[in-house]
N, C-alpha and C positions, 0 to 999 in steps of 0.2 A: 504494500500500500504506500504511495506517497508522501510526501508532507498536505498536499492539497487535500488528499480522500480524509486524510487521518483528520485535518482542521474540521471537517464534518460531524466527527463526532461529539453530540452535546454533552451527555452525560452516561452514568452506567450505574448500575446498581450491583453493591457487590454480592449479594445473598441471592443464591436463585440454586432450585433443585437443578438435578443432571435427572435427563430424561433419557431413555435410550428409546431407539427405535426399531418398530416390531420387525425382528429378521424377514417374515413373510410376508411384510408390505415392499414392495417395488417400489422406487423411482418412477417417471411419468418417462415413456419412451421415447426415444430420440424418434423426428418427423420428417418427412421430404423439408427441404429448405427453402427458399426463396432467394435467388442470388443473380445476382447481375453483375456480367463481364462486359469491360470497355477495350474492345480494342484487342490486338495478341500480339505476343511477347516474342522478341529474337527466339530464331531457334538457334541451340546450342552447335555450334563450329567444332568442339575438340571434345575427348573424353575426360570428362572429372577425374583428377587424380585424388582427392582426398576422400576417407569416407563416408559411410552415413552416420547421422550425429546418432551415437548410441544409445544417447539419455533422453531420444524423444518421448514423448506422451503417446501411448496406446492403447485409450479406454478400452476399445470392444479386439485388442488384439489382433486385430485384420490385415498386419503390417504398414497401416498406412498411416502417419503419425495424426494426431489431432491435436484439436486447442480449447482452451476453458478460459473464459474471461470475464472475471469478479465486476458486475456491476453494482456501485454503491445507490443505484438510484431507487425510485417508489417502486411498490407492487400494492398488489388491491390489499386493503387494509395497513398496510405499513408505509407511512411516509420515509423514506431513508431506510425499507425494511432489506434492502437490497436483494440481488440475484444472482445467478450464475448460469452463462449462456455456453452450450458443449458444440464444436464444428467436427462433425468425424472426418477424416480425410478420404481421397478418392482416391481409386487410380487414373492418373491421367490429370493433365489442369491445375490448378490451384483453390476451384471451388470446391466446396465440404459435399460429402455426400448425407449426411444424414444432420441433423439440429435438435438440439436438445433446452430447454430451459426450465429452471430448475431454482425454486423459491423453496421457504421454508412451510407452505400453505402445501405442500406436495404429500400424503400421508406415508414416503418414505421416509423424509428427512426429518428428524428430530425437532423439535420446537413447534411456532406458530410465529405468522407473518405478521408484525408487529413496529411500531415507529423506531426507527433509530436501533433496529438489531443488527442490522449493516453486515447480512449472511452476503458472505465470498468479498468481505475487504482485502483479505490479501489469500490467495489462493497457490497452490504449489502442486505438482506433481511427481509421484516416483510410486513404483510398486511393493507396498507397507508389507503387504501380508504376503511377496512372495507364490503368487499361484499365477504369475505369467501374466498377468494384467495390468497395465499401471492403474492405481487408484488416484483420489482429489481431495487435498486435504484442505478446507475452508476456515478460516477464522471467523468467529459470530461474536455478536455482545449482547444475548437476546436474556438478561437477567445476571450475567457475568458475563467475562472473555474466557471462551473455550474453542477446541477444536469440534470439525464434524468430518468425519472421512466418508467419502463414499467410494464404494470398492467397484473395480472396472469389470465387466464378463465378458462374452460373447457377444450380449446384447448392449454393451457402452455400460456405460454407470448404472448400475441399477440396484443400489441397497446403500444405506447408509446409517452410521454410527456416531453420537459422541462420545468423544475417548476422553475417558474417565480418569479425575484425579489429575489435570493440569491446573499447572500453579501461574500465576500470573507474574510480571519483573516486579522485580525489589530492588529498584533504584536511588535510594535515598534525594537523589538529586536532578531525579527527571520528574518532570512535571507529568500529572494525570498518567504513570505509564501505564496504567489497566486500559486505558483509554485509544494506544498506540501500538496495542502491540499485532507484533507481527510472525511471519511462518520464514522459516528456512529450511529445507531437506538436500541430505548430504549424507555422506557414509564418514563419521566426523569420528569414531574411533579405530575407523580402516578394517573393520570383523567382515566385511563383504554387505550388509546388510542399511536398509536406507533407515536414517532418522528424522526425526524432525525437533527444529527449537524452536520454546514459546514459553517465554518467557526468562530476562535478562538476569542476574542478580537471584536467580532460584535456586535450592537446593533441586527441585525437579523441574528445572528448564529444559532437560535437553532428553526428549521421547526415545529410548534405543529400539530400533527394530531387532528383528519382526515382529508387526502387528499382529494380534489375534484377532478374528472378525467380531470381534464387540469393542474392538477398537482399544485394549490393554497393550501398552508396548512391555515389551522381554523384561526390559529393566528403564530404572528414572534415572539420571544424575544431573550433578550442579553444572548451573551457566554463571561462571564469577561476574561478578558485576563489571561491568565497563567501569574505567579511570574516569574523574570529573575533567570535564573539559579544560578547566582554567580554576584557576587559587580565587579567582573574583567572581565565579558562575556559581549562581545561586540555585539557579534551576536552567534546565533545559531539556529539550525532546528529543527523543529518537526516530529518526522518518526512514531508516531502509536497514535489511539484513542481507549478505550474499553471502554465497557457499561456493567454494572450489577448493581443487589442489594446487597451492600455491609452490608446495616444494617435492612434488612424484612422490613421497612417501605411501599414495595410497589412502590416506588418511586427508577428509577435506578440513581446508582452515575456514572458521564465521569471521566474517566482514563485517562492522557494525557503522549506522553514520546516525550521528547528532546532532542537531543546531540550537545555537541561542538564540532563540527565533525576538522580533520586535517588530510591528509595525512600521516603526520610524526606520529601522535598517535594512536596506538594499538587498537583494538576493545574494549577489553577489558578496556582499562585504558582510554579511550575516557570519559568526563563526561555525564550524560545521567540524565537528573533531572526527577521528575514522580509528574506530578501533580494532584488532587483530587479535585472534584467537586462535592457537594451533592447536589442530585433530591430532588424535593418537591414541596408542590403547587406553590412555589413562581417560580419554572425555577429551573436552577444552578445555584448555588453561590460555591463560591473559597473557599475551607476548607483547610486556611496556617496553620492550630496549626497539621497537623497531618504529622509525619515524616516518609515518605516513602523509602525504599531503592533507588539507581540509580539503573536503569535496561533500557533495552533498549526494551521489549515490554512485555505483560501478556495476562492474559486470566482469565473470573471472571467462577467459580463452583465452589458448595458443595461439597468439597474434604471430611468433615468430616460429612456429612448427618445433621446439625445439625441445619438445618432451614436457615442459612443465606451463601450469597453466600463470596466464599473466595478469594481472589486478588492474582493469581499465577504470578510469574513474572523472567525474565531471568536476574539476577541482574547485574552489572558492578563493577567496581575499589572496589577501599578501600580490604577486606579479600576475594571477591566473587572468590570461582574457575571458571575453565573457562566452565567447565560443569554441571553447579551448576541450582537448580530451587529455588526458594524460595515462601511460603506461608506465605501470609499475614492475617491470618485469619478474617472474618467476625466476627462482634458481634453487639446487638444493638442498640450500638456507634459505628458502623462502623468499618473498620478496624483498628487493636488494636497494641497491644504490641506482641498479641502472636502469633509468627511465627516461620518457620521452614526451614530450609533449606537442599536440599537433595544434592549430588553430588556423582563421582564414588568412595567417598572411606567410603560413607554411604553403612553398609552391605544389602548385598541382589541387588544392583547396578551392574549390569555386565559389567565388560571394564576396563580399567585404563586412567586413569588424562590423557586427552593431553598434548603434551607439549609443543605445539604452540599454542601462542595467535590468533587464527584463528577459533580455534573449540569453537566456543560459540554458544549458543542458539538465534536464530533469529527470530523465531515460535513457538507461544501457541497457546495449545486448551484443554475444558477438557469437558469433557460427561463420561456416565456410559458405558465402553466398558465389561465388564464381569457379567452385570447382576446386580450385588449385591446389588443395590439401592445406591452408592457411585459414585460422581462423579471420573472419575479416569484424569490422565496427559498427553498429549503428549508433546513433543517439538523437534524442529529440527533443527539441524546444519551441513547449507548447505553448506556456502563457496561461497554463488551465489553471486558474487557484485567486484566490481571495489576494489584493492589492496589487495587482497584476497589471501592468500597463497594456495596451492593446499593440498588436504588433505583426511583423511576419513569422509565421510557426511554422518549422522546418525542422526535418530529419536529414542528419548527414547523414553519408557511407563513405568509410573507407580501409578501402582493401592491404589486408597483412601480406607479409610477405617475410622474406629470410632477415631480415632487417624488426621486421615489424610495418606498422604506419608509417609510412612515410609523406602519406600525401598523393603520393602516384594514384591516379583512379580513381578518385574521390568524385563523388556525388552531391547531389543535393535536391531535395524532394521539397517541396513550400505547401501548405495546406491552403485550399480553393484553387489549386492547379487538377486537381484529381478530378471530375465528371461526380456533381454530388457534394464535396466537400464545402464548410461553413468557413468563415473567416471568424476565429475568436471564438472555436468551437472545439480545441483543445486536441488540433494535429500534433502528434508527438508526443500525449502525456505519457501514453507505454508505448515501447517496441520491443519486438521478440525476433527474430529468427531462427525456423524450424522449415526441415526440409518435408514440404507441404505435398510435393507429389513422386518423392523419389528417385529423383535424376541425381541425388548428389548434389544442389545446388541451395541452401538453405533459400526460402521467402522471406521477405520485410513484412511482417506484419505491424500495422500503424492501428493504435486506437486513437478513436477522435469522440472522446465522452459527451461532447455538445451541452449542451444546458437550456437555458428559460427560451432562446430562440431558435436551438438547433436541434435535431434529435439526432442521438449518436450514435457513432458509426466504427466500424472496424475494415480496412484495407488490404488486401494480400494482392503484396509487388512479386509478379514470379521473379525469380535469379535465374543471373543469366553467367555468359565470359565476361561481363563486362558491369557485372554488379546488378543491382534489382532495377527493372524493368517497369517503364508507367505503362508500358504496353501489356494488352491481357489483365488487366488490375480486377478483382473482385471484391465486392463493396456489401459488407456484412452490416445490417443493421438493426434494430428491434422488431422490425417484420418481417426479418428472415427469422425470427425465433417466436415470434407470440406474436399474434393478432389482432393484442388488444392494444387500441391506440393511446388510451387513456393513461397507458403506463409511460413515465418517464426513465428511460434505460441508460445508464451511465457506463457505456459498454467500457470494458479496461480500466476505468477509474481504480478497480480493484485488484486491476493488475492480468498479467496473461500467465496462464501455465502452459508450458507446453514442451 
């Protein structure tokens, strides 16, 4: 979830029963979709030498990756009661073959749709329980912050669980963190098996797989509390969690990001501390000797193909321009000394410097979108969030290589360039890349959550040799998933799994 989704929520109560839900009620089944393609895409010139991304999402198993994407917005009875909308993948193309949506009013899923329960704030994917299927594990605040998993079959999603006995962060010095929190899954003690963290500063932060299908993990253990930002921050939030292997060990490191947030202070010059945690058998433990940039979120890939994964991140204050990425390279020892930073006035960068403190980077993702066996970048700066100046909202891309980023190949996508797209309708708040039809070439996926004049939207840029494609674009919206107009749907607001 954001720093924008997370601002959304009002308040929470901390006392609420755990319900569990009845194993022999179903999930509401995934339906024909409704999807509209503009246009078609280069066809591919050479054979992909990298391969397919391993850790894609596959509800119903069918090998063909999908996508799940946390909307914070209304459903009937729940203002803010949010949703989660499922795109199963095809063979062929980049449109979904089948559509699923999926509230907490469904008699599978646990709870009742309700104001301000904000089911699929922040949503993640990996296979908990091991039976060959990925399942989706949902954050809710529908009477506390808990998890809800619903486990993948043959038929997509179709059973769902709270998993019982999550503890919420114990941050002495984050403000509302019951209010913010968030999901990460990752194999963070290297046993072969996926986990999930929820909850900061917990003795039972960190969920050990394998799930049982009543949603019990193996074992609990502690997430140490993140270091306070500064000797003078009295309070501050936490807006993002990543997972990856920063140093081949096997074992993924949590990524954490914070801000001292203020109305009066800039995005940019807001302070944003990044803190680092390394996997191993023992759990996470807190790695303070390693000096991270401020940034306000990242995304962990082999940018430079070189065995270990790399820490991309949208930095903040101090010299960061405002359109700037920066890599933190893997080694190891984990992320090092050696890094990189790209921005528009690194050649081969198309665009010029904005020049409001408003066009920053809010969204990372990285996968091989042109084949080459190199993870390549996106990032996107949307403008979606409360004191937000109005502006041009655009997704770069740019392509890894033996070096890393260099600039060579670089992209740039602007929202109301697309067929359908809103100005000021939040192009860029998420991006993901996931290889959507199996050629080996990851998609851009773009969510554009819209708001009071837009209804929102979700984007898939096929990949191509030459990076993602406006050609062929398929334009996923709330009536490719539900019918009912009356609902306001914040598609990706709550993030994309996939």
């Amino acid at each position: 979830m954001g720093a924008a989704g997370a601002g959304l929520v009002a308040s929470a109560v901390l006392a609420g029963a755990v319900i569990a839900a009845d194993p022999e009620t179903g999930l509401a089944a995934p339906h024909a979709c409704r999807t509209s393609v503009h246009g078609s895409a280069p066809a591919s010139q050479r054979p992909a030498t990298g391969p397919a991304a391993a850790s894609a999402a596959d509800f119903d198993g069918d090998g063909h990756p999908d996508l799940a994407f946390g909307s914070q917005g209304d459903v009937a009875g729940g203002a803010g009661g949010g949703s989660i909308q499922v795109a199963y993948g095809a063979e062929g193309g980049t449109g979904p073959a089948r559509c699923q949506h999926l509230t907490q009013d469904d008699p599978g899923i646990p709870g009742k749709n309700r104001d301000e329960s904000f089911f699929g704030s922040d949503v993640v994917a990996r296979d908990f329980d091991e039976d060959g299927y990925t399942d989706l594990a949902a954050a809710v605040f529908d009477g506390r912050p808990s998890v809800i998993v619903m486990w993948g079959s043959a038929d997509g999603l179709s059973r769902a669980v709270r998993v019982p006995g999550t503890d919420t962060s114990h941050v002495s010095w984050d403000d509302d963190p019951i209010l913010d929190e968030q999901l990460a899954a990752g194999d963070f003690d290297g046993d072969g098996h996926a986990d999930l963290v929820f909850g900061l500063g917990s003795d039972k932060g960190l969920l050990e797989g394998p799930f049982e299908r009543d949603g019990t993990p193996a074992r609990t253990a502690a997430v140490p509390a993140p270091s306070r930002p500064a000797g003078d921050v009295d309070g501050a939030s936490y807006g993002d969690l990543v997972a990856g292997d920063l140093d081949g060990d096997g074992a993924d490191e949590l990524v954490t990001f914070h801000y001292d947030w203020s109305p009066d202070a800039s995005w940019s010059r807001t302070r944003r501390p990044v803190g680092l945690y390394r996997g191993g058998p023992d759990g996470l433990t807190r790695a303070d000797g390693v000096d991270l940039p401020d940034a306000a979120t990242g995304a962990v890939g082999d940018v430079d193909g070189d065995g270990y994964g790399d820490l991309v991140l949208s930095p903040r204050g101090g010299d960061a321009s405002r359109s700037s990425v920066t890599v933190v390279y893997g080694s190891e020892s984990g992320p090092g000394k050696r890094r990189t930073t790209i921005d528009r006035d690194t050649p081969g960068v198309p665009g010029e410097e904005p020049q409001d403190e408003d066009a920053v980077f809010v969204s990372l993702d990285t996968g091989d979108v042109n084949g080459d066996g190199y993870a390549d970048v996106v990032a996107g700066a949307s403008r979606w969030g409360p004191y937000v100046e109005p502006g041009p909202e655009q997704v770069l891309f740019l392509a890894g290589g033996p070096e890393g980023p260099t600039g060579e190949g670089a992209r740039v996508f602007e929202g109301g360039d697309l067929s359908g797209s809103h100005e000021r309708a939040g192009f860029g708040a998420e991006v993901a890349l996931s290889d959507l039809d199996g050629d080996h070439r990851a998609e851009l996926v773009v969510a554009e959550p819209g708001g009071d004049t837009a209804d929102g939207s979700v984007w898939l840029l096929p990949g191509t040799d030459d990076g993602p494609s406006a050609g062929g674009v398929t334009r996923l919206s709330g009536d490719t998933f539900e019918d009912d107009e009356s609902l306001d749907l914040l598609m990706g607001g709550g993030g994309i799994a996939r």
